[in-house]
LOKOLKOL-8969 format. One line per field, with one value per residue: y, x, z of N, C-alpha, C in turn; residue in three letters; residue number from 1. Coordinates in steps of 0.05 Angstrom, whole numbers, plus 5000, padded with zeros to 4 digits. Layout:
REM LOKOLKOL-8969
n_y: (Y, ...) .
n_x: (X, ...) .
n_z: (Z, ...) .
ca_y: (Y, ...) .
ca_x: (X, ...) .
ca_z: (Z, ...) .
c_y: (Y, ...) .
c_x: (X, ...) .
c_z: (Z, ...) .
residuo: (ALA, ...) .
num: (NUM, ...) .
REM end
This chain:
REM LOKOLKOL-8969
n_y: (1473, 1514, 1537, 1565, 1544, 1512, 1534, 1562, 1608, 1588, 1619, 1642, 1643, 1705, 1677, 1629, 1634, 1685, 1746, 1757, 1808, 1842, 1850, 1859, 1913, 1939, 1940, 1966, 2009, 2048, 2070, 2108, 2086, 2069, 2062, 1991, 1953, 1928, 1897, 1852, 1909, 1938, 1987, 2037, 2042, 2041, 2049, 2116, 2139, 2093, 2053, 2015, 1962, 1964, 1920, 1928, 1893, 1889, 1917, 1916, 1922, 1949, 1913, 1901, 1855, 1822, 1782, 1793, 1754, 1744, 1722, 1736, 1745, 1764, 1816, 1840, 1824, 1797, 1720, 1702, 1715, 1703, 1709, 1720, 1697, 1688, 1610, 1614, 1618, 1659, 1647, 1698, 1709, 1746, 1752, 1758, 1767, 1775, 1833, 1835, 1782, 1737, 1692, 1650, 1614, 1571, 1558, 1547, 1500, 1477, 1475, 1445, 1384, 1371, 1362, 1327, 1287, 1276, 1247, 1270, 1305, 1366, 1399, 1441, 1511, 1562, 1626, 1698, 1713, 1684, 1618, 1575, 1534, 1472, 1436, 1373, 1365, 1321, 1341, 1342, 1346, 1331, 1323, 1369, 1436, 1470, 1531, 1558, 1615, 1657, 1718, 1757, 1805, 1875, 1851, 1829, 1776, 1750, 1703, 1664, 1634, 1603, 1572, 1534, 1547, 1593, 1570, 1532, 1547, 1589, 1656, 1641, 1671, 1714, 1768, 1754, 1752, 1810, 1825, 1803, 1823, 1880, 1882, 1914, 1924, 1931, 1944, 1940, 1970, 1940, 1898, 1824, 1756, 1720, 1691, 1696, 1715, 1778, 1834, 1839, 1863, 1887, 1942, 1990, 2005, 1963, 1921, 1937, 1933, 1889, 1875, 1888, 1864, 1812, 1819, 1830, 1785, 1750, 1763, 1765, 1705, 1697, 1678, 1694) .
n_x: (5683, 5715, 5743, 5760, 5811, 5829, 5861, 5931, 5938, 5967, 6016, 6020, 6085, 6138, 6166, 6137, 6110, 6104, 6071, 6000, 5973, 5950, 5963, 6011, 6021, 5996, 6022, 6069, 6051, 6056, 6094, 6110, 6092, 6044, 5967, 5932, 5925, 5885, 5818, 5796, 5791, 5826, 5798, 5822, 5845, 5801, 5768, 5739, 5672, 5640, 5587, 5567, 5534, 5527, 5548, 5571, 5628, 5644, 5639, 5596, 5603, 5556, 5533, 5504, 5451, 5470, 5457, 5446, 5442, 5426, 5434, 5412, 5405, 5348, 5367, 5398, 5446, 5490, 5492, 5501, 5529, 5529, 5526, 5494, 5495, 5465, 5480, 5518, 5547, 5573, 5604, 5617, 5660, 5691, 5756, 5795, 5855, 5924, 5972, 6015, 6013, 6001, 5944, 5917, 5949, 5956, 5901, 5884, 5905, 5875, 5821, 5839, 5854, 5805, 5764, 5791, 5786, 5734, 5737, 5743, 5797, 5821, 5852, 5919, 5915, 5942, 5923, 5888, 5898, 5935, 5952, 5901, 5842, 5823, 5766, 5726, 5650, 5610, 5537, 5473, 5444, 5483, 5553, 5586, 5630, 5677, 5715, 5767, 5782, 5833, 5843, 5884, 5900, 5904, 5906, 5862, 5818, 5798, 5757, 5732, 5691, 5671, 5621, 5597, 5598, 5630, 5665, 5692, 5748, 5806, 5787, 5753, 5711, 5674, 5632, 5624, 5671, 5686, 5664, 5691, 5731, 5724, 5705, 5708, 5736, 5726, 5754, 5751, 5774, 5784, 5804, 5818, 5806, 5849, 5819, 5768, 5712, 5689, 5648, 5589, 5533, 5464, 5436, 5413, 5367, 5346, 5340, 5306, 5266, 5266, 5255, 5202, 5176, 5172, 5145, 5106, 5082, 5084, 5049, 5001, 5003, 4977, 4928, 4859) .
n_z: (7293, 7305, 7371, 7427, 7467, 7522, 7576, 7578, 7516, 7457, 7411, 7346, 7325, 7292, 7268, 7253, 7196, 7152, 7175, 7144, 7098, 7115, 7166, 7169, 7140, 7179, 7228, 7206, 7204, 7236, 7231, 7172, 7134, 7070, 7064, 7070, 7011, 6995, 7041, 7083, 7128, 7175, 7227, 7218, 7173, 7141, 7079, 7061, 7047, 7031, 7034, 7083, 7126, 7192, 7241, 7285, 7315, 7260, 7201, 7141, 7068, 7031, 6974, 6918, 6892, 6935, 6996, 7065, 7118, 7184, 7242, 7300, 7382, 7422, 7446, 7401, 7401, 7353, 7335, 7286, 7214, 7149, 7083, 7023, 6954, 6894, 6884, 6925, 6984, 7036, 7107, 7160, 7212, 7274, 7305, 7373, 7374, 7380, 7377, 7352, 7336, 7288, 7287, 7244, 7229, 7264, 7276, 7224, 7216, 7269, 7237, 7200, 7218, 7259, 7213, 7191, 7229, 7218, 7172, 7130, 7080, 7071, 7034, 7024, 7000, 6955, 6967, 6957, 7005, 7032, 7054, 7047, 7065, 7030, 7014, 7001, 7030, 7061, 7053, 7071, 7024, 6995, 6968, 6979, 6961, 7005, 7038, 7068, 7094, 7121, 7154, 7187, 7229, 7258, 7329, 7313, 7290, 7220, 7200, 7147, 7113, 7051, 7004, 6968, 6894, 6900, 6937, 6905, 6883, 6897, 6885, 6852, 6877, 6860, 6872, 6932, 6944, 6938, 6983, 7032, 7021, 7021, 7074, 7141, 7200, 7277, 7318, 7394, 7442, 7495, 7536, 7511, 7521, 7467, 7406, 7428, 7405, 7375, 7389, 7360, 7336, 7321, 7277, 7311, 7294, 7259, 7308, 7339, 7304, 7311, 7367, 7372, 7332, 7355, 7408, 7393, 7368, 7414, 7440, 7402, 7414, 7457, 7499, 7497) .
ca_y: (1471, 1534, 1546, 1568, 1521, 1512, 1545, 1592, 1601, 1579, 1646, 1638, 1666, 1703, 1648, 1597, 1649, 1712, 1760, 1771, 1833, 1867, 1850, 1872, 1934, 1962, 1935, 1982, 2042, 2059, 2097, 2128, 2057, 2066, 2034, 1971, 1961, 1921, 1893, 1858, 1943, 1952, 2020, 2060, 2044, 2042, 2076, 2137, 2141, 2066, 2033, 1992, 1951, 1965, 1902, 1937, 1895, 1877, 1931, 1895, 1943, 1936, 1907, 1898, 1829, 1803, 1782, 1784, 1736, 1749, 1707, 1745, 1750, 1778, 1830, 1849, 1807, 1781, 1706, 1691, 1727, 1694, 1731, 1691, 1703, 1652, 1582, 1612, 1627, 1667, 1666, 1708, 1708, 1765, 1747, 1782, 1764, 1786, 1853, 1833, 1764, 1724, 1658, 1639, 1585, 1548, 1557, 1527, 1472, 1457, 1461, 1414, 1370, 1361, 1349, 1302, 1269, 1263, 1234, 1302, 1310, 1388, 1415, 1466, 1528, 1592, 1648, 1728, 1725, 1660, 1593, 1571, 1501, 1467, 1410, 1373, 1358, 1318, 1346, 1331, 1353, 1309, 1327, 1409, 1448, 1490, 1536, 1576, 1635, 1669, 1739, 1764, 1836, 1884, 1845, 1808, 1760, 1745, 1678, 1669, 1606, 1600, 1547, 1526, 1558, 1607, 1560, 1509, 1554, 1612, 1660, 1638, 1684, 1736, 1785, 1753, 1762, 1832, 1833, 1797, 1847, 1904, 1882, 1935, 1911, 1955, 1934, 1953, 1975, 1915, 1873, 1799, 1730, 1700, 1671, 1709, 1727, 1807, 1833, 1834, 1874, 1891, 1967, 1999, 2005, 1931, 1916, 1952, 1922, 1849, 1864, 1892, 1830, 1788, 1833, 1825, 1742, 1741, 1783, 1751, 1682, 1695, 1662, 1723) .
ca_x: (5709, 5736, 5734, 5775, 5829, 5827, 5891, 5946, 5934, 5993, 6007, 6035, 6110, 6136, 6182, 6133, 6093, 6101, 6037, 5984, 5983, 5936, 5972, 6038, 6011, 5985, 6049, 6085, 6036, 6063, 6115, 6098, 6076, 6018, 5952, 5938, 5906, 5853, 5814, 5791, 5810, 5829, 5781, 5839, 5854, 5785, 5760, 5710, 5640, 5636, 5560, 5563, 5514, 5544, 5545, 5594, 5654, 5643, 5621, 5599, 5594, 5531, 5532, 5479, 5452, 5482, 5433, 5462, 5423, 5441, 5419, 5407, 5386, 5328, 5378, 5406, 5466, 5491, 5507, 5521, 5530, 5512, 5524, 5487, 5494, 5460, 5486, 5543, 5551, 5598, 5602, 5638, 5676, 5720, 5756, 5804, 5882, 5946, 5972, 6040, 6022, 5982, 5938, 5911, 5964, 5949, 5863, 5876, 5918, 5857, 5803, 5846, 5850, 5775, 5754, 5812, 5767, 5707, 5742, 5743, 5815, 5822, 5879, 5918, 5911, 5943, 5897, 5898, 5907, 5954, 5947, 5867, 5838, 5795, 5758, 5691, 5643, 5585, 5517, 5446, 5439, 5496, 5580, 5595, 5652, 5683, 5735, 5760, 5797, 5831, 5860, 5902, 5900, 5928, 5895, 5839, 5826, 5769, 5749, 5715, 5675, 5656, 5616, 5587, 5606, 5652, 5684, 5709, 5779, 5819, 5792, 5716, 5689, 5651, 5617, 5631, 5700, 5690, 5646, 5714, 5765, 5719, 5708, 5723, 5735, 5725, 5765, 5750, 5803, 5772, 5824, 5800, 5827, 5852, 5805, 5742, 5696, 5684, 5622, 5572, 5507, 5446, 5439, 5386, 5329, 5333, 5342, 5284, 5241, 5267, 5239, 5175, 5161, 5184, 5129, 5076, 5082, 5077, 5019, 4984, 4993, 4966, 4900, 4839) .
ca_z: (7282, 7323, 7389, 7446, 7474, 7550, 7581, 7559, 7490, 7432, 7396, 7323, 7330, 7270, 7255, 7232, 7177, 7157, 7174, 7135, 7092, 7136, 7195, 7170, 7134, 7205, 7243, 7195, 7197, 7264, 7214, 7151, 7103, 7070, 7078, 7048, 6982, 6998, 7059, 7104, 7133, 7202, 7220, 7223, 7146, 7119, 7056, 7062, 7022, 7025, 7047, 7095, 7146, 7217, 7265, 7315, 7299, 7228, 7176, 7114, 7050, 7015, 6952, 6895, 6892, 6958, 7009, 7087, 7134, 7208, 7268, 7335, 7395, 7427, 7454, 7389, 7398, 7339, 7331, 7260, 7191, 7134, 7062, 6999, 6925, 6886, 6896, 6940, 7006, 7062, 7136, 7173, 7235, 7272, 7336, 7386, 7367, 7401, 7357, 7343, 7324, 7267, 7297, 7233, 7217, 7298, 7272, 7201, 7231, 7283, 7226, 7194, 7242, 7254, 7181, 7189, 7252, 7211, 7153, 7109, 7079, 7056, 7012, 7028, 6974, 6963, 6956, 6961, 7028, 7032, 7051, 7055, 7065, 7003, 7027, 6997, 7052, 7060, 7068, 7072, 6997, 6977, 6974, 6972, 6966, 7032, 7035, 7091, 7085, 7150, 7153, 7209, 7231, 7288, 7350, 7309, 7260, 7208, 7188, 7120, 7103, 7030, 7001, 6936, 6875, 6910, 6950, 6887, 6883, 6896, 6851, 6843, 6899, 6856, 6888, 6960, 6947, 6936, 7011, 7046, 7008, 7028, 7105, 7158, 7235, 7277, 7344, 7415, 7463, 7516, 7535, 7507, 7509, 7447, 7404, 7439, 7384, 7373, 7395, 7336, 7344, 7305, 7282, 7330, 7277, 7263, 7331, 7354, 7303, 7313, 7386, 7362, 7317, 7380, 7424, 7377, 7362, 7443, 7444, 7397, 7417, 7487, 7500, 7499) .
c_y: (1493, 1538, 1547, 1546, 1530, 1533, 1567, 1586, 1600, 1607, 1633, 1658, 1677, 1692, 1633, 1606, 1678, 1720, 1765, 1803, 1859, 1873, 1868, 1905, 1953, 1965, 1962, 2018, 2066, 2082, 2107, 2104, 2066, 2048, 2018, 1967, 1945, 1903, 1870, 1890, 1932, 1985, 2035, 2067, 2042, 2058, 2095, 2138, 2118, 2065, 2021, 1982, 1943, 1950, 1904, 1920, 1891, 1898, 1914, 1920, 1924, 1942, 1900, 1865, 1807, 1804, 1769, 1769, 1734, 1732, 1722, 1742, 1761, 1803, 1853, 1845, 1793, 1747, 1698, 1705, 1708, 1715, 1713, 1704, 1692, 1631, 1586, 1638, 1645, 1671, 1669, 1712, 1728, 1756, 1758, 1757, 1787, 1813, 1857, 1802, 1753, 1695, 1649, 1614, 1566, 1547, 1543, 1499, 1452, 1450, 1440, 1389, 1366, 1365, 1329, 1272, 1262, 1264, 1249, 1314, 1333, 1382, 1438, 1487, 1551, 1608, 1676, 1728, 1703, 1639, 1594, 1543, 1498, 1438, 1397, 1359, 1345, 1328, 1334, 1328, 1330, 1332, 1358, 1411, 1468, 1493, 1564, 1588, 1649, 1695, 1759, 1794, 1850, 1874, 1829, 1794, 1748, 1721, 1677, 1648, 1602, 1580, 1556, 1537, 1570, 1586, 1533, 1513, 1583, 1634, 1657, 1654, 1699, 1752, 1779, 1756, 1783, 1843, 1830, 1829, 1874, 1908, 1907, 1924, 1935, 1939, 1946, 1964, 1958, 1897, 1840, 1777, 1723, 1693, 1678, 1724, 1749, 1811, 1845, 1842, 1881, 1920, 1963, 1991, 1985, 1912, 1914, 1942, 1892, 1843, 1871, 1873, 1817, 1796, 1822, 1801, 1742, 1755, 1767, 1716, 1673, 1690, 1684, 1721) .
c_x: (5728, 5727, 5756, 5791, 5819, 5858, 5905, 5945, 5968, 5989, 6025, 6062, 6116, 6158, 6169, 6107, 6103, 6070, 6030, 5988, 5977, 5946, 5999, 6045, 6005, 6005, 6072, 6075, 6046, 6084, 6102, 6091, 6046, 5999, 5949, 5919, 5882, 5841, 5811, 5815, 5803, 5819, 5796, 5851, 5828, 5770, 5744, 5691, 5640, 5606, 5560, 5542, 5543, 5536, 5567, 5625, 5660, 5627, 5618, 5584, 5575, 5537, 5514, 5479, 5462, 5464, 5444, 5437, 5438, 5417, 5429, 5395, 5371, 5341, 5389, 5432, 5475, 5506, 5535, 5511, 5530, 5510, 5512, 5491, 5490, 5465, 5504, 5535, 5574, 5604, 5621, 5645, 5696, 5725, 5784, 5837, 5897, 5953, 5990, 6042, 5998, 5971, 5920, 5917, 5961, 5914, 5866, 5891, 5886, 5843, 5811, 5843, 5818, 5764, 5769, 5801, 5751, 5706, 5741, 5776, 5821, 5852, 5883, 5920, 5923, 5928, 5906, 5909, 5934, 5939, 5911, 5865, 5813, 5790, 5726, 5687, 5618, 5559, 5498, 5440, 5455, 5533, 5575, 5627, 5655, 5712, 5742, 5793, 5811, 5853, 5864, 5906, 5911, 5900, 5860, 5838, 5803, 5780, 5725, 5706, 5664, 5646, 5589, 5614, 5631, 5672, 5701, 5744, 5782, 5803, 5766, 5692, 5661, 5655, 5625, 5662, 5708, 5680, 5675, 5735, 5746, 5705, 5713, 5714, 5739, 5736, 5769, 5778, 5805, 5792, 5818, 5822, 5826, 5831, 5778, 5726, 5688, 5659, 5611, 5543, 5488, 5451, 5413, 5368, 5333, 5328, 5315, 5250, 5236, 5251, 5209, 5161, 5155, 5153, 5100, 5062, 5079, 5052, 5003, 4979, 4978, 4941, 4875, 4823) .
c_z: (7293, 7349, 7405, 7465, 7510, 7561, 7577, 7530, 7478, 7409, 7371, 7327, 7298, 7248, 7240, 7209, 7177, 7161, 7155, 7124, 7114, 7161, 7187, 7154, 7170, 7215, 7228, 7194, 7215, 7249, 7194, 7124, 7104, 7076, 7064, 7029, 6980, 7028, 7065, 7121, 7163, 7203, 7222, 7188, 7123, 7102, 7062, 7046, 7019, 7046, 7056, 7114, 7172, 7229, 7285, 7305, 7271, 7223, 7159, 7091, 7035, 6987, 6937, 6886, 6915, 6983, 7045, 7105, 7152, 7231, 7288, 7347, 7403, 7439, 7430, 7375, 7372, 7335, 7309, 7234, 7176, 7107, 7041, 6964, 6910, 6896, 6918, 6963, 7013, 7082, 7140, 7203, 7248, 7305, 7337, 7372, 7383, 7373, 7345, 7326, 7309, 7284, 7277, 7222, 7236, 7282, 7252, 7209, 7248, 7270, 7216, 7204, 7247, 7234, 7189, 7202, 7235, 7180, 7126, 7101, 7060, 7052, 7023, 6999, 6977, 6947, 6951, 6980, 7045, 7039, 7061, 7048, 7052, 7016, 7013, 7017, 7044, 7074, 7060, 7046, 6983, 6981, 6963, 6975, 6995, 7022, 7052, 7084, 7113, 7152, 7175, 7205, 7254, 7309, 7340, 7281, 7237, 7199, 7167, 7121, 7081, 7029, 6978, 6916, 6883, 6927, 6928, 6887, 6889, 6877, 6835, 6868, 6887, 6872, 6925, 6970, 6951, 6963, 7034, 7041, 7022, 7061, 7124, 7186, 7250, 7316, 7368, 7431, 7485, 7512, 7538, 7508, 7485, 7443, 7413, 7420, 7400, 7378, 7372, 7342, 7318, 7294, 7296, 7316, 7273, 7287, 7342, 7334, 7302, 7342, 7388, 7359, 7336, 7398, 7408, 7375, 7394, 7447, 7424, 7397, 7450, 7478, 7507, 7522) .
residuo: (UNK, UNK, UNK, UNK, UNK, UNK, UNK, UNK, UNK, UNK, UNK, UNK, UNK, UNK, UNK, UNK, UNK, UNK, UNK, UNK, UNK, UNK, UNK, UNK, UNK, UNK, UNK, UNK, UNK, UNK, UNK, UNK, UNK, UNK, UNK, UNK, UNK, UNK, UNK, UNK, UNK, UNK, UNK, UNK, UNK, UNK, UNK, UNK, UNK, UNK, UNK, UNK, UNK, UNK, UNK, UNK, UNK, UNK, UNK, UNK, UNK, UNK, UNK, UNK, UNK, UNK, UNK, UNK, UNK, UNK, UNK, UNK, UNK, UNK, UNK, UNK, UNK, UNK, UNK, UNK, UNK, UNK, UNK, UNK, UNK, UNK, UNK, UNK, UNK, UNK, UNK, UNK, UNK, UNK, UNK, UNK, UNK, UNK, UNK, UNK, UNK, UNK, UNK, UNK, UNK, UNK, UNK, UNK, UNK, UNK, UNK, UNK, UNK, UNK, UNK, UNK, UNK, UNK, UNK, UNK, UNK, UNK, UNK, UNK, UNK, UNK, UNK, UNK, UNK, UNK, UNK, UNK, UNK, UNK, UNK, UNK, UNK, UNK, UNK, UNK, UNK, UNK, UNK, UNK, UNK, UNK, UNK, UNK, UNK, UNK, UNK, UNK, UNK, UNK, UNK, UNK, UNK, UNK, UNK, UNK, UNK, UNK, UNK, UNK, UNK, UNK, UNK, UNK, UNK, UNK, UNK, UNK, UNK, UNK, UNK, UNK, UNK, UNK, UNK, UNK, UNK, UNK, UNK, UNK, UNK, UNK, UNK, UNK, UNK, UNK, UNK, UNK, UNK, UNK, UNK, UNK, UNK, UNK, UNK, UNK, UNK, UNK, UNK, UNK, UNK, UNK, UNK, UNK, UNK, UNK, UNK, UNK, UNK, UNK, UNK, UNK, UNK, UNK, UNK, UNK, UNK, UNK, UNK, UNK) .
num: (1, 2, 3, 4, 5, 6, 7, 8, 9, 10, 11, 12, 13, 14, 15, 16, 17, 18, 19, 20, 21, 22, 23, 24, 25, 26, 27, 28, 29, 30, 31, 32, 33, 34, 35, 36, 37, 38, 39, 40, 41, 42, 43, 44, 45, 46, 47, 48, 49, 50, 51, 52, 53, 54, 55, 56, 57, 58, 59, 60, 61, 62, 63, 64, 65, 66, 67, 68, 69, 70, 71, 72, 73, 74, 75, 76, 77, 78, 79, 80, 81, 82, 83, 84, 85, 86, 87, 88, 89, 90, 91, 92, 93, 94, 95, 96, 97, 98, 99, 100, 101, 102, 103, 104, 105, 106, 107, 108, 109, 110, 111, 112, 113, 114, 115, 116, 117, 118, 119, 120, 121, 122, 123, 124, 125, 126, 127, 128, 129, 130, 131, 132, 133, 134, 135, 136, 137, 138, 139, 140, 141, 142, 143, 144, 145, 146, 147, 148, 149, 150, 151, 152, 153, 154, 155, 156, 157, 158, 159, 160, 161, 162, 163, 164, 165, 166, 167, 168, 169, 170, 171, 172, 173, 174, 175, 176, 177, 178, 179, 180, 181, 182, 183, 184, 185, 186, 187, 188, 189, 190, 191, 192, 193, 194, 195, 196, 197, 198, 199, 200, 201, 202, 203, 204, 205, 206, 207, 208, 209, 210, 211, 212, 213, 214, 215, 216, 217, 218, 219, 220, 221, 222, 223, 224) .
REM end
């Protein structure tokens, strides 16, 4: 449902939305506005003494009861995040954006648009962070809730994905709401195209014992 367009990319101008808080909080920092009152934080505005699990561009503060499930590679690479809290889910997403402009309103347009293809007609909703798309979907289990959240920042942009419980409305996150709001991106200086997901890494010590494990399962399935 996202992926990189072919071409020159279509930037959101700031005619057809205003930015995002976060975006227009930083845009303004350049003078003396404070920071903004809650996150997804750009690392230049985020809290101190907070816990987090470092995956290079995504911090995620650890929270009590919330259980992150990360797919990587054998490198340390991370694909995909994955937050759970009982019945409800959250993945998350951070990718490169221009630093003057918002492309969350061109991305919820496309998801639209493919649900739309495979006969899935979301709602739009306003949330904390403004408009978000409510949609039930069918799965394997039988029809779920989805609900995607997208928050625009200086030069990148997180994509939320709830589902279950948290994803019914605005406002039913819980706990995973409190993982989004307390986000911190942590954005390179690497000049990216549009739309180019953030690089996402393991920390070392899990790294190092994901390739252990990896070492070991090859070692012992060799033939004696």
């Amino acid at each position: 449902m996202f992926s990189r367009k072919r071409g020159a990319a279509k930037h959101v101008r700031a005619a057809d939305a205003p930015p995002s808080k976060a975006l227009a909080d930083s845009l303004a920092s350049d003078g003396a506005a404070p920071a903004p009152e809650f996150g997804p934080w750009d690392a230049q505005h985020a809290p101190a003494g907070v816990r987090r699990l470092d995956l290079g561009s995504l911090q995620i503060p650890a929270l009590d009861g919330v259980e992150v499930r990360v797919q990587a590679n054998p490198d340390g690479s991370v694909e995909q995040i994955v937050l759970v809290d009982g019945e409800s889910a959250l993945q998350l997403g951070v990718f490169a954006a221009p630093r003057t402009e918002g492309i969350w309103v061109e991305v919820r347009e496309e998801i639209a648009q493919a649900m739309a293809a495979d006969g899935v007609t979301p709602r739009e909703v306003q949330g904390r962070y403004g408009v978000e798309l409510l949609a039930r979907v069918n799965t394997p289990d039988g029809p779920a809730d989805v609900r995607f959240v997208g928050v625009d920042g200086p030069r990148w942009m997180v994509r939320a994905l709830f589902q279950g419980a948290a994803a019914a409305a605005p406002g039913s996150e819980g706990v995973l709401g409190e993982v989004l709001s307390g986000l911190v991106v942590v954005r390179d200086n690497e000049p990216r195209p549009v739309r180019e997901p953030l690089p996402l890494r393991l920390p070392k010590e899990m790294a190092e014992q994901g390739q252990a494990a990896a070492q070991q399962g090859a070692n012992g399935s060799q033939p004696e």
